[in-house]
C-alpha positions as CSV (number, residue, x, y, z in Angstrom):
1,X,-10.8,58.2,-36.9
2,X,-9.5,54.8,-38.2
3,X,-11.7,51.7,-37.7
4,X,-10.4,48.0,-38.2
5,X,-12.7,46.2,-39.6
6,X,-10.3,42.8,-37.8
7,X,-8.1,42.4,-35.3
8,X,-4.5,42.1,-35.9
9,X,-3.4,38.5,-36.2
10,X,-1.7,37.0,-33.0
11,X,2.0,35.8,-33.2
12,X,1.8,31.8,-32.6
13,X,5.0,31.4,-29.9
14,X,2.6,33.8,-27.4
15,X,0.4,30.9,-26.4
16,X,3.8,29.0,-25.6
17,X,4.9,31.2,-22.6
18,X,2.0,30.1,-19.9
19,X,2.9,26.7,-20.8
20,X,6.3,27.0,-20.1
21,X,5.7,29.5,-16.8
22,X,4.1,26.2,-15.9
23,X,6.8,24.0,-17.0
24,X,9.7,26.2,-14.9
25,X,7.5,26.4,-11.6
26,X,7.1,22.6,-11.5
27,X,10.4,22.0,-12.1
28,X,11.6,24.3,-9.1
29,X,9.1,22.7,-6.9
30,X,10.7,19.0,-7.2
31,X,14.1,20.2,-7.2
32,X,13.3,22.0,-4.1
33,X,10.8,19.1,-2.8
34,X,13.7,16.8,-4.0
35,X,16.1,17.9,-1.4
36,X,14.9,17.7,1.9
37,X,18.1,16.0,4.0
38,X,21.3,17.6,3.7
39,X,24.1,15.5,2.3
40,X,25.7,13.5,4.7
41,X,29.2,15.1,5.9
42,X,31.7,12.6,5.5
43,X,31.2,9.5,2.6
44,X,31.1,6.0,4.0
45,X,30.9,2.7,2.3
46,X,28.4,0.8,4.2
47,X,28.9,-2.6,4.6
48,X,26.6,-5.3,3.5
49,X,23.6,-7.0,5.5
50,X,20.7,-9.4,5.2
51,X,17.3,-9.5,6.7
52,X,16.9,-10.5,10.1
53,X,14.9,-13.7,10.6
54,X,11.5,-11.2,11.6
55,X,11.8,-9.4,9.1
56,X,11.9,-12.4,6.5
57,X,8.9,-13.9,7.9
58,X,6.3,-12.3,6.6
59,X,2.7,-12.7,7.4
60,X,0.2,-14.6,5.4
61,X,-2.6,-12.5,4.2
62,X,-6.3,-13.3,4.8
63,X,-9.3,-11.5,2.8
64,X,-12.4,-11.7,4.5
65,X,-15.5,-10.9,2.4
66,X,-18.5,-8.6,3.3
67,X,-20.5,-12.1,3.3
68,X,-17.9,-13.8,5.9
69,X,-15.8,-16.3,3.4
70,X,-12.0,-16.0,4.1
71,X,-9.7,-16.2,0.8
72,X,-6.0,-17.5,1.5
73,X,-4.7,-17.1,-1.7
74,X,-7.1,-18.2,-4.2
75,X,-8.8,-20.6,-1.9
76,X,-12.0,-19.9,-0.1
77,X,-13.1,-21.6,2.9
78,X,-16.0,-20.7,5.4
79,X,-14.2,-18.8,8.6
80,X,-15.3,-21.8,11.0
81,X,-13.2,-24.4,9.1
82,X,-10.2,-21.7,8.2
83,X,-8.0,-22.6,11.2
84,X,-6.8,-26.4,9.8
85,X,-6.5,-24.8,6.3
86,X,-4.7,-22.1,8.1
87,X,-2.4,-24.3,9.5
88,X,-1.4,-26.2,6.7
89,X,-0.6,-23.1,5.3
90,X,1.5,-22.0,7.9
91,X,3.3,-24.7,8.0
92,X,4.5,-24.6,3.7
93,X,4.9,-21.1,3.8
94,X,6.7,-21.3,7.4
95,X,5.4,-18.1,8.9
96,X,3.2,-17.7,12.5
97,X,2.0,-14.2,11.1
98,X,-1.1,-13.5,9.9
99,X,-2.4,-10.1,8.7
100,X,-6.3,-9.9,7.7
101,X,-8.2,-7.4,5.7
102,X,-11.8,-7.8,6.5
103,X,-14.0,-5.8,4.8
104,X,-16.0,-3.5,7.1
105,X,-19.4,-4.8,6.3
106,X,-17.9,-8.6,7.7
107,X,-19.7,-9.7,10.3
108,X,-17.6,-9.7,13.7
109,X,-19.2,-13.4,14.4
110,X,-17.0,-14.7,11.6
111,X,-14.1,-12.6,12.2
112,X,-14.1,-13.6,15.8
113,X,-14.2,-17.6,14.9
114,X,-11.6,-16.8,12.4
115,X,-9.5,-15.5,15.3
116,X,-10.2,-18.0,17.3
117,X,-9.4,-20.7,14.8
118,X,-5.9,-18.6,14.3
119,X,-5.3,-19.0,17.6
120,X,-5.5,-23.4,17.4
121,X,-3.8,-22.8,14.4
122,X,-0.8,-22.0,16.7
123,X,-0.6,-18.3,14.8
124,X,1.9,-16.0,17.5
125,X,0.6,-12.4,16.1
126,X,-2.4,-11.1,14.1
127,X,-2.6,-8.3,11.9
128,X,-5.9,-6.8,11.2
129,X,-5.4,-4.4,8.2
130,X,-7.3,-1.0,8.4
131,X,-7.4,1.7,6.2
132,X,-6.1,5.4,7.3
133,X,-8.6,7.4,8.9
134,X,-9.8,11.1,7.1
């Protein structure tokens, strides 16, 4: 009987091939995931568009704090006075969209005044912002 007093010494390229198993099933999985819609049938140039006027208009974004203060852009303002400082801002940026991300621990009094004050502000459609549900 023949003992070894150590084990015979690995080749180096053998910890390579898991690595590149790896390496080959990722890269069937985006060229598969890559190519979901067929090609269209027959090529087309299309020709050449702009923006509708909605789509240009895009709305100004309120952040309302967990303590009630609004930020428009790097101003803050106390959600009772934010309507005439809405306004203004309407008017330079010239949008009547508003989209708000209020943070859920806002109190609804001050989101409800800051609505309100949207509204004499002459804003045509609010946006609340929300994040997608689990």
């Amino acid at each position: 009987m023949i003992e070894f007093d150590q084990d015979p010494p690995r080749r180096q390229f053998e910890t390579l091939i898991p690595l590149i198993n790896v390496v080959f099933l990722l890269l069937i999985f985006f060229l598969l995931a890559g190519t979901m819609s067929p090609p269209d049938p027959v090529a087309v140039s299309l020709p050449q568009g702009e923006l509708n006027d909605r789509e240009r208009d895009l709305p100004a974004t309120l952040v309302m704090e967990a303590d009630g203060f609004v930020w428009l852009g790097d101003r803050v303002m106390d959600a009772k006075i934010s309507g005439h400082m809405v306004e203004k801002y309407l008017k330079e940026q010239g949008t009547k969209r508003v989209a708000i991300k209020a943070d859920q621990d806002a109190p609804a009094e001050a989101l409800l005044l800051l609505m309100e004050g949207l509204r004499e502000a002459g804003v045509e459609q609010v946006t609340i912002l929300t994040e997608r549900g689990r």
